[in-house]
C-alpha positions as CSV (number, residue, x, y, z in Angstrom):
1,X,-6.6,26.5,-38.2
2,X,-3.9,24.3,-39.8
3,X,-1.2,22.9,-37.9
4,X,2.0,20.9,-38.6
5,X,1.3,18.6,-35.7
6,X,-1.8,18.0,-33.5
7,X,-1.7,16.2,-30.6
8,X,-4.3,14.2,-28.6
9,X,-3.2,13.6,-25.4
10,X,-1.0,16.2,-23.0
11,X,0.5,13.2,-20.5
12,X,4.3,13.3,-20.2
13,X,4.4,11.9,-23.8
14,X,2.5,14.1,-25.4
15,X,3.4,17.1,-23.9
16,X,6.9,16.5,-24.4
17,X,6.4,16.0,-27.9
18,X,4.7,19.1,-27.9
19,X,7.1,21.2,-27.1
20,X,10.3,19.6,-28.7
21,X,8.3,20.1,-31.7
22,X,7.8,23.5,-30.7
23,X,11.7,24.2,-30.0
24,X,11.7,22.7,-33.3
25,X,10.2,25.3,-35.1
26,X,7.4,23.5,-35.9
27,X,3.3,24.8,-35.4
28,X,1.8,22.6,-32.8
29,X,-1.3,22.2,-30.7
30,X,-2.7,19.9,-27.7
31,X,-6.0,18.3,-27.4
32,X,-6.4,17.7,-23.9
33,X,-9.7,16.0,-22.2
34,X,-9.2,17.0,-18.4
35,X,-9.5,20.8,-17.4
36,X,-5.9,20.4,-16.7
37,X,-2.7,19.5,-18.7
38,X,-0.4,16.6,-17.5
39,X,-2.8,13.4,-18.0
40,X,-2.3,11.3,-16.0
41,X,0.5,11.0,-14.7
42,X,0.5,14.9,-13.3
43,X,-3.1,14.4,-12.0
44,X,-3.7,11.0,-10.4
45,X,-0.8,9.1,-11.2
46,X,3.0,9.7,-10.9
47,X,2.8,13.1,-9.3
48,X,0.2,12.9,-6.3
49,X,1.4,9.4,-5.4
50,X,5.1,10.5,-4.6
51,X,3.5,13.3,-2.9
52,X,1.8,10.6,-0.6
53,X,4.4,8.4,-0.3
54,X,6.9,11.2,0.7
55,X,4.7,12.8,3.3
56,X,3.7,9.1,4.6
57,X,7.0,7.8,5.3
58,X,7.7,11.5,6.9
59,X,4.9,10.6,9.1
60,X,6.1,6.6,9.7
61,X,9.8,8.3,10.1
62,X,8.4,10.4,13.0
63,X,7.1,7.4,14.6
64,X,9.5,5.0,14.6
65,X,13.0,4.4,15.9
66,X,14.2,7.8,16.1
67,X,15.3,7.6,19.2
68,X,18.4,6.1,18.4
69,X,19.3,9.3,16.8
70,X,19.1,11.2,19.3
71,X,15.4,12.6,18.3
72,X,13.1,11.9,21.0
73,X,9.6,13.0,20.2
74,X,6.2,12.5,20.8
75,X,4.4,9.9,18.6
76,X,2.7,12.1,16.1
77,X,-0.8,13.0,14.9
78,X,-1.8,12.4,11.3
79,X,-3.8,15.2,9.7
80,X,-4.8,13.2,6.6
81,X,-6.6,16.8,5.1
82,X,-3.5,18.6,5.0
83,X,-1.6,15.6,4.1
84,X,-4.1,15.7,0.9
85,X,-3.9,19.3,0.5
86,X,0.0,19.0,0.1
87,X,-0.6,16.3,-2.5
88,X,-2.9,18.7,-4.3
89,X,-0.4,21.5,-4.1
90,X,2.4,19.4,-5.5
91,X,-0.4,18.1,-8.7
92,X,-1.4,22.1,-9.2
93,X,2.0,23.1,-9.1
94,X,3.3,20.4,-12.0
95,X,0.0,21.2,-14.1
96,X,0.5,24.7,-14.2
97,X,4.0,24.1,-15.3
98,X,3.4,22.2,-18.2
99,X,0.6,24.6,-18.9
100,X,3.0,27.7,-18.8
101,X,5.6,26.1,-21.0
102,X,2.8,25.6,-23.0
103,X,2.4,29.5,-23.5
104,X,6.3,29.9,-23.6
105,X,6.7,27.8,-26.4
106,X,3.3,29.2,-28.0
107,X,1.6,26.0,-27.9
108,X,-1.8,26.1,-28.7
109,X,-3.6,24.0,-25.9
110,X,-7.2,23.3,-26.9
111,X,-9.4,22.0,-23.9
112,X,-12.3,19.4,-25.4
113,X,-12.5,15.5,-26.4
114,X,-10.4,14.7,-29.5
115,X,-11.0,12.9,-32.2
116,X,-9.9,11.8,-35.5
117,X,-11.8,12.2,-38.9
118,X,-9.0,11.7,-41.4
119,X,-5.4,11.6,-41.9
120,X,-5.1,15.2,-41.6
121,X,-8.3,16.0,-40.1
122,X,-9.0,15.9,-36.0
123,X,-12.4,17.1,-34.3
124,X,-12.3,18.6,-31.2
125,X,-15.9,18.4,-29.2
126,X,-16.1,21.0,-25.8
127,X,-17.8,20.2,-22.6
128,X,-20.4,22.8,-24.7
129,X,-21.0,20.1,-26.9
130,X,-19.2,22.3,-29.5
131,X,-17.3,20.9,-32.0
132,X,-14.5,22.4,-34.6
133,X,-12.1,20.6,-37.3
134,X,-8.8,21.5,-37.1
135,X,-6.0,20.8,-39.8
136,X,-2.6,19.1,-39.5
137,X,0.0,17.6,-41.3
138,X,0.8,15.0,-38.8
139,X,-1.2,13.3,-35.7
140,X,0.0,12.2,-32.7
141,X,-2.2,9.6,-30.5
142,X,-0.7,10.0,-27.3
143,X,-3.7,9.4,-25.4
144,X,-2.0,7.0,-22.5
145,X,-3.7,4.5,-20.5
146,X,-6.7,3.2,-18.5
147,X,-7.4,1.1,-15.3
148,X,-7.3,-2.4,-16.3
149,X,-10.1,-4.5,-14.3
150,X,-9.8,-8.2,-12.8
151,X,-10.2,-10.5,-16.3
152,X,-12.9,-12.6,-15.6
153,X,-14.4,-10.9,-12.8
154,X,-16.8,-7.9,-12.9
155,X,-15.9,-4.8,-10.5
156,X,-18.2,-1.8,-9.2
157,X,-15.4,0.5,-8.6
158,X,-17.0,3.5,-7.1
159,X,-13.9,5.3,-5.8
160,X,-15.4,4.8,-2.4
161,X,-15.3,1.2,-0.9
162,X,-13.6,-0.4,-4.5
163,X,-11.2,1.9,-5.6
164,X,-8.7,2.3,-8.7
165,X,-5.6,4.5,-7.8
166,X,-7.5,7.2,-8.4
167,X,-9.7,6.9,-5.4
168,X,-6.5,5.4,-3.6
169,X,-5.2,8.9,-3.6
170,X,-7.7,10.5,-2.3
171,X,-9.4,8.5,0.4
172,X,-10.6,10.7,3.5
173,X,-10.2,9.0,5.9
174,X,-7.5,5.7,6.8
175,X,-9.3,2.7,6.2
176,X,-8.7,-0.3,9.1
177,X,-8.1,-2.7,6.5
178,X,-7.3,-2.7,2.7
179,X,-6.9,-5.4,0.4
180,X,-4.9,-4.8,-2.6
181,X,-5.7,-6.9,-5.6
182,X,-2.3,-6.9,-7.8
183,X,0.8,-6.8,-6.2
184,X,2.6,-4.6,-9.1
185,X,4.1,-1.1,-9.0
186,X,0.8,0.4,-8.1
187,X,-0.8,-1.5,-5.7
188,X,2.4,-1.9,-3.7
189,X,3.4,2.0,-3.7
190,X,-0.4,2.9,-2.7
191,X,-0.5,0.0,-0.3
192,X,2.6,1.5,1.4
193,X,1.0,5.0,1.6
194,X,-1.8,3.4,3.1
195,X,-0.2,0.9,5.7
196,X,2.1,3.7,6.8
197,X,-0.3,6.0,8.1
198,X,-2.5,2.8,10.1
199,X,-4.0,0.7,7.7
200,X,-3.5,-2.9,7.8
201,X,-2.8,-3.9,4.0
202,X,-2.8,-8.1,2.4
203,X,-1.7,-8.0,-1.1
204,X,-3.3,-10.2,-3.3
205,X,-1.3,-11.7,-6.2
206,X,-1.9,-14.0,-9.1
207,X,1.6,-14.6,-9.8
208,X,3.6,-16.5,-7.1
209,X,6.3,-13.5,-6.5
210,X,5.4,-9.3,-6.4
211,X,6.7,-7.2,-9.0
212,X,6.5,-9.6,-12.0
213,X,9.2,-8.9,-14.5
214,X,11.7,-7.6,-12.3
215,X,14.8,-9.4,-11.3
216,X,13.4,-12.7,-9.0
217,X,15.9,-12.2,-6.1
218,X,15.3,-8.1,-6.3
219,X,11.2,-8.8,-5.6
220,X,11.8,-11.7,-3.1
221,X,14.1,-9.2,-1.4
222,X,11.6,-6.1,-1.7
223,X,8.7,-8.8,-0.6
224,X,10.2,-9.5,2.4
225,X,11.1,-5.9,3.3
226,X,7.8,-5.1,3.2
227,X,6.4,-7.8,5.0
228,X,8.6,-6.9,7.8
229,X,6.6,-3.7,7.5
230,X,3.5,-5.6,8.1
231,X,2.3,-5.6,4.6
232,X,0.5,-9.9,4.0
233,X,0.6,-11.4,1.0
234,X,-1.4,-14.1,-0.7
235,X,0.4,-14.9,-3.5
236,X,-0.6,-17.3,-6.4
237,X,-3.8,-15.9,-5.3
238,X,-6.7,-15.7,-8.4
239,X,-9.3,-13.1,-7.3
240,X,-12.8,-14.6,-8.1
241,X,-15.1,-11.8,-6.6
242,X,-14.8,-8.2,-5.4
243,X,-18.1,-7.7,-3.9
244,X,-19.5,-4.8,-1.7
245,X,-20.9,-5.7,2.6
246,X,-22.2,-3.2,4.3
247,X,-19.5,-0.5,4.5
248,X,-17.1,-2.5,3.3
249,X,-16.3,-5.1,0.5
250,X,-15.2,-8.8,0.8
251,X,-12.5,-10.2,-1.8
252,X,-12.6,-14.2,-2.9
253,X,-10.0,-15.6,-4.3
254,X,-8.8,-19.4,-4.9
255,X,-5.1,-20.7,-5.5
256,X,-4.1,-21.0,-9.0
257,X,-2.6,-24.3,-8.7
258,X,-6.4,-25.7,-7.4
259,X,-7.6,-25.4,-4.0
260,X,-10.6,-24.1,-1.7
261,X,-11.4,-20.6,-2.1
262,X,-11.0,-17.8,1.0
263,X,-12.7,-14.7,1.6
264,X,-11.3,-11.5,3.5
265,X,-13.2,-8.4,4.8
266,X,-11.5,-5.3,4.0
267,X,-13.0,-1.4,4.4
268,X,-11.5,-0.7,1.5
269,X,-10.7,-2.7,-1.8
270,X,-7.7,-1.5,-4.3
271,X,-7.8,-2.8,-7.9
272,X,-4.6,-2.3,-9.1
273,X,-4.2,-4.8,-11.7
274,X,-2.4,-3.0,-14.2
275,X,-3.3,-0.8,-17.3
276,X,-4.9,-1.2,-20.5
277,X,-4.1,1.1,-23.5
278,X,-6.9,4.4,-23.5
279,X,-7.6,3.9,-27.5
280,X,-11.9,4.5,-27.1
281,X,-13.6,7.1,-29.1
282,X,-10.4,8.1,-30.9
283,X,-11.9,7.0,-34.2
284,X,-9.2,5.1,-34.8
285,X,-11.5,2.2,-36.4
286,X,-13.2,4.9,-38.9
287,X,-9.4,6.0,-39.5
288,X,-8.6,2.8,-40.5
289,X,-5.6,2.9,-38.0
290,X,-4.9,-0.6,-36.8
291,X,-4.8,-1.9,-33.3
292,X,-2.7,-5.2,-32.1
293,X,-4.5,-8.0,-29.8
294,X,-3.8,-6.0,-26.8
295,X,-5.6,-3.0,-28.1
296,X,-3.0,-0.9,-28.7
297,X,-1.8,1.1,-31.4
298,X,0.3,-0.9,-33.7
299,X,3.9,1.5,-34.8
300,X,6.6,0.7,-36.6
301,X,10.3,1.6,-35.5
302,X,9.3,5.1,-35.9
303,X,6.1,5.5,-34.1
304,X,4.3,5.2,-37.3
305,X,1.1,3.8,-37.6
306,X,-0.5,2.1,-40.6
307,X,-1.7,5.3,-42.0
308,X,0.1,7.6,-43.2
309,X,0.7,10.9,-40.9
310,X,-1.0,9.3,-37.9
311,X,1.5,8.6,-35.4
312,X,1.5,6.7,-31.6
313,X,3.6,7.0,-28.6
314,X,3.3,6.4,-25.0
315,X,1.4,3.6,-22.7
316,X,-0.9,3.7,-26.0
317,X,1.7,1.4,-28.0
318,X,4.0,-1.4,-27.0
319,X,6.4,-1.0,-24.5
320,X,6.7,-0.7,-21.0
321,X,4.1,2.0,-19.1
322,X,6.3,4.6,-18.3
323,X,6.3,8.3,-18.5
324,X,10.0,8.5,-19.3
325,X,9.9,5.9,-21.9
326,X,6.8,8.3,-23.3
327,X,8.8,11.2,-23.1
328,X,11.5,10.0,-24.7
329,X,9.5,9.0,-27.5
330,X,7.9,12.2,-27.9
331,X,11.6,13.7,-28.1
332,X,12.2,11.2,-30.9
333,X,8.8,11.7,-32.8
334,X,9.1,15.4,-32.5
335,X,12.9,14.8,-34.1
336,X,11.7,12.5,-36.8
337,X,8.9,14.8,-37.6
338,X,10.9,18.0,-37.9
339,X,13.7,15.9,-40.2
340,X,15.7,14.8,-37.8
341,X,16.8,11.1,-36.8
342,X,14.9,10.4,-33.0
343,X,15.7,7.5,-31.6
344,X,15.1,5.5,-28.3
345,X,17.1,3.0,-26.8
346,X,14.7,0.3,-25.1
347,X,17.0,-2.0,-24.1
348,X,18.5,1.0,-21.5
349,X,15.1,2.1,-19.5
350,X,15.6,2.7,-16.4
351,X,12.2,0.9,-13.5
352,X,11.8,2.5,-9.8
353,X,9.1,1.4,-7.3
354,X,9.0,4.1,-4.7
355,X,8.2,1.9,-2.0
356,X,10.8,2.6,1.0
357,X,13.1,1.2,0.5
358,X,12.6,1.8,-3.1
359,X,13.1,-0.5,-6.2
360,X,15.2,0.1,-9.2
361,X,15.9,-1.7,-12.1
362,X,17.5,-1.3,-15.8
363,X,18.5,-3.7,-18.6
364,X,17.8,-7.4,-18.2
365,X,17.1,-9.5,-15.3
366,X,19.3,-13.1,-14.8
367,X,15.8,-14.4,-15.7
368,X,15.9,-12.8,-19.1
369,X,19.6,-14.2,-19.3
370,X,19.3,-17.6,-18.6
371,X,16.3,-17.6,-21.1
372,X,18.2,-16.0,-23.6
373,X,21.1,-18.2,-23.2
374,X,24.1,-15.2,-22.6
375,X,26.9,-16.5,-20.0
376,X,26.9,-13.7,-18.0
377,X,28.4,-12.8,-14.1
378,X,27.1,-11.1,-11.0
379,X,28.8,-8.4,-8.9
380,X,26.8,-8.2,-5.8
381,X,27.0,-5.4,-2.6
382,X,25.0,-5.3,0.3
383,X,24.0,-1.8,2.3
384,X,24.9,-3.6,5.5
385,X,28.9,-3.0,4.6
386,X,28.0,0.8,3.5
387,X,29.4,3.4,5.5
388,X,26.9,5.8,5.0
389,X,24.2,3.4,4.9
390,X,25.2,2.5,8.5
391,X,24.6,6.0,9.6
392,X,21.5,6.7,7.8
393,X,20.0,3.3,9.4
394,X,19.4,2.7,5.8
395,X,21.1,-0.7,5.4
396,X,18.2,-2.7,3.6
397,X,19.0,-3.9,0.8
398,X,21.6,-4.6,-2.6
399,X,23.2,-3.6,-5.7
400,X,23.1,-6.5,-8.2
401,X,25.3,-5.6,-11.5
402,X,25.1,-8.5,-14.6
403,X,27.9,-8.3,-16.8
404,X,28.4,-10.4,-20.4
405,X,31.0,-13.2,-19.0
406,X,33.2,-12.7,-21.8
407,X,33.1,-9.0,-22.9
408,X,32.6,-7.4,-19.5
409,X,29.7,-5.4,-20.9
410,X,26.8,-4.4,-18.0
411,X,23.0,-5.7,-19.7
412,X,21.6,-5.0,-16.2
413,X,21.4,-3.4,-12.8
414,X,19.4,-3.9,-10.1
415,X,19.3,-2.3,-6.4
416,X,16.9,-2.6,-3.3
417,X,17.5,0.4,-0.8
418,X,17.3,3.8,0.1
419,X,17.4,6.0,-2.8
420,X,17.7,3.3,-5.1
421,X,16.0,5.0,-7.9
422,X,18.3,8.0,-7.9
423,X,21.6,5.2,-7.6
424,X,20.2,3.6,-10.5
425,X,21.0,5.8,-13.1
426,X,24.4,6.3,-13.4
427,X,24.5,2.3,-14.0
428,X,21.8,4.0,-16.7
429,X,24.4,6.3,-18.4
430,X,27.2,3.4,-18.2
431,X,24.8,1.1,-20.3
432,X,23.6,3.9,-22.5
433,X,28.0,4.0,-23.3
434,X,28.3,0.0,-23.6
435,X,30.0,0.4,-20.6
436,X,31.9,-2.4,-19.1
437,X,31.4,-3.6,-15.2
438,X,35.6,-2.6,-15.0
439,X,34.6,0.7,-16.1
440,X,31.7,1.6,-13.0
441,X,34.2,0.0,-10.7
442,X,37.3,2.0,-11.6
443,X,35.7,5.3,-11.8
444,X,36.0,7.4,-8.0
445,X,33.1,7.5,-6.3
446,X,32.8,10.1,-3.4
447,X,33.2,9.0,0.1
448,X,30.8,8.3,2.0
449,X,27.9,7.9,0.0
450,X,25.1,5.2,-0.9
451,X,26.3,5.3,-4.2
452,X,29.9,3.8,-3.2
453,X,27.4,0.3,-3.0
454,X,26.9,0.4,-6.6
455,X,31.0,1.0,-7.2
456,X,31.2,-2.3,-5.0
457,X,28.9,-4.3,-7.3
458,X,30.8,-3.3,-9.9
459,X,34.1,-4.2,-8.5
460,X,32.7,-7.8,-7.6
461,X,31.5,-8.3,-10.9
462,X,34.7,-7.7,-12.3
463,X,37.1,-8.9,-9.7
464,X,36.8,-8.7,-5.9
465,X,34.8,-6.0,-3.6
466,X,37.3,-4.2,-1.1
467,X,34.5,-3.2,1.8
468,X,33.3,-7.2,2.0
């Protein structure tokens, strides 16, 4: 069959393509690996993990200082099978979404390994061993990412004792100990699941702060939190072997700046050390399509690749790995391909950790300022002077605005608390706008709500706060 666009890949990038291509009027089909539609994201990533992380704190919430509320129960029993079967509802229920828009928008979905032969050409093998050509105009490579190992160090990660988040989503039973090698997005959201419900979890870091890349007061803020949650952390940390004992695994590591080494005994051993680009037995060499030092596919400012009708999007090229950021790229591609201008605005992506509290961030960090050398202010509000952060017992936490010092204009927002990643985006749409701090701070926010915090920031960017 001959197509206008094929796609390899159906994660949130290439699934959204898909169908805006579709709604575009254009002939599309989806090469998909997995049995199931969604990559990963849907199936072990994004999707399950918030279904854990929900149903944990639930669990931690029904443990822990409700009494003050007036809610005086008993402590409560975890059942970790239905707790997984909830998880695996939520995953079947996204999966099967994407897999009936699929239908609706009379997407051909084609189950098998993809590959490309040609500009124009893609091979599709079955789990048969089958294979058929199929003919497009354009190809998308929207294949995602990987697990990224330790550099340096070689892991057995059986998805038992050493896990990726994969196996950290699907442990069966809670683990006495974990160690957590990485303290990024991944290994701090799992780590959370998993110290919530009994584990005792150590973090260990190379860097000397968690969440590189974010804002430095925002992660020595969400470090501390959850450190008062009884998550350790051994930061400046270099992990020199992950090795299996027994049942369990020991973890050596030595600090950066030179010192002796230490080892720790864990049950269980999370490597989440970030992703690498998923780019293997694409064909991509035979295709001639080039590849950047990272190993991902290199694109110009319109997802083009170096031959002609191939085109990348998603965790595959540069850019941060996120499924939004994929999705909106697959919008844009799908725009670009059906004659239309698609664009994407990197500089206004919004960043949430779902730990609790959660993390959000968009725009630059004072970090990124200060290198850059923009003057710029800071409008700060704390959820200790919030109203209805007082009677949610939800007053960890700030909203951070950054505002150019001579035009007003917001480059960045940044909040610790509850809900944070909901709060973040209507700093989001004001930066999307070239919105000013004067602007956020002026417009009526309803009373009470957590969201008045982020109308404070902006006030005390500008001018003065009125609750502090």
């Amino acid at each position: 069959m001959s197509y206008d666009v094929i796609i390899i890949g159906s994660g949130p990038g290439g699934y959204v393509c898909a169908i805006k291509a579709a709604q575009l009027g254009l002939k599309v089909a989806v090469i998909e690996k997995r049995a199931t539609y969604g990559g990963t994201c849907l199936n072990i990533g994004c999707i399950p993990s918030k279904a854990l992380l929900h149903a944990s704190e639930m669990f931690h919430q029904a443990g822990h200082g409700m009494d003050s509320l007036g809610v005086e129960v008993s402590a409560p029993t975890l059942n970790l099978t239905k707790m997984m079967a909830h998880k695996d509802a939520t995953v079947k229920s996204n999966v099967d979404g994407v897999a009936f828009l699929f239908k609706k928008n009379k997407i051909d979905g084609i189950i098998g390994t993809g590959k490309i032969v040609s500009a124009g050409k893609v091979s599709v093998t079955n789990d048969k061993g089958e294979e058929q050509i199929l003919e497009t105009k354009n190809i998308v490579i929207a294949t995602g990412s990987d697990v990224a190992g330790i550099p340096g160090v070689a892991v057995d990660i059986d998805e038992t004792v050493i896990i990726s988040s994969t196996g950290g989503l699907s442990l069966e039973k809670v683990p006495a100990r974990m160690i957590v090698v990485g303290g990024g997005v991944i290994g701090l959201e799992l780590g959370s699941v998993w110290s919530r419900l009994g584990a005792k979890v150590t973090v260990v870091e190379y860097l000397d702060t968690i969440l590189g890349g974010m804002d430095g007061e925002v992660s020595k803020q969400a470090q501390r939190l959850l450190a008062k949650q009884g998550i350790e952390f051994q930061l400046g940390a270099k992990v020199t072997a992950v090795v299996k004992d027994g049942a369990g695994a020991k973890v050596t590591f030595e600090p950066v700046k030179g010192g002796e080494a230490s080892t720790i005994d864990a049950d269980v051993v999370l490597i989440a050390t970030g992703r690498k680009p998923y780019t293997e037995g694409l064909g991509l060499s035979e295709a001639g399509v080039a590849l950047d030092q990272r190993g991902r596919v290199e694109t110009d400012g319109h997802f083009r690749t170096n031959v002609a009708g191939i085109y990348g999007i998603g965790d595959v090229i540069k850019g941060p790995m996120l499924a939004h950021k994929a999705e909106d790229e697959g919008v844009a591609l799908a725009e670009i391909l059906a004659g239309q201008a698609g664009h994407v605005n990197y500089d206004v992506i919004p960043a949430v950790v779902y730990t609790q509290p959660e993390v959000a961030s968009v725009g630059k960090t004072e970090e990124e300022l200060k290198a850059a050398g923009i003057a710029y202010k800071v409008g700060k509000f704390p959820f200790t002077a919030n109203g209805r952060a007082r009677a949610m017992q939800a007053t960890d936490g700030f909203v951070k605005i950054l505002a150019d010092k001579e035009t007003d204009r917001v480059l960045g927002g940044h909040i610790v608390g509850f809900g944070a990643g909901e709060m973040i985006h209507e700093i989001t749409v004001l930066m999307e706008f070239g919105g000013s701090s004067e602007d956020l701070g002026r417009t009526c926010h309803a009373h009470p709500t957590m969201s008045e915090a982020v109308k404070e920031a902006a006030l005390a960017t500008f001018f003065k706060p009125i609750h502090m």
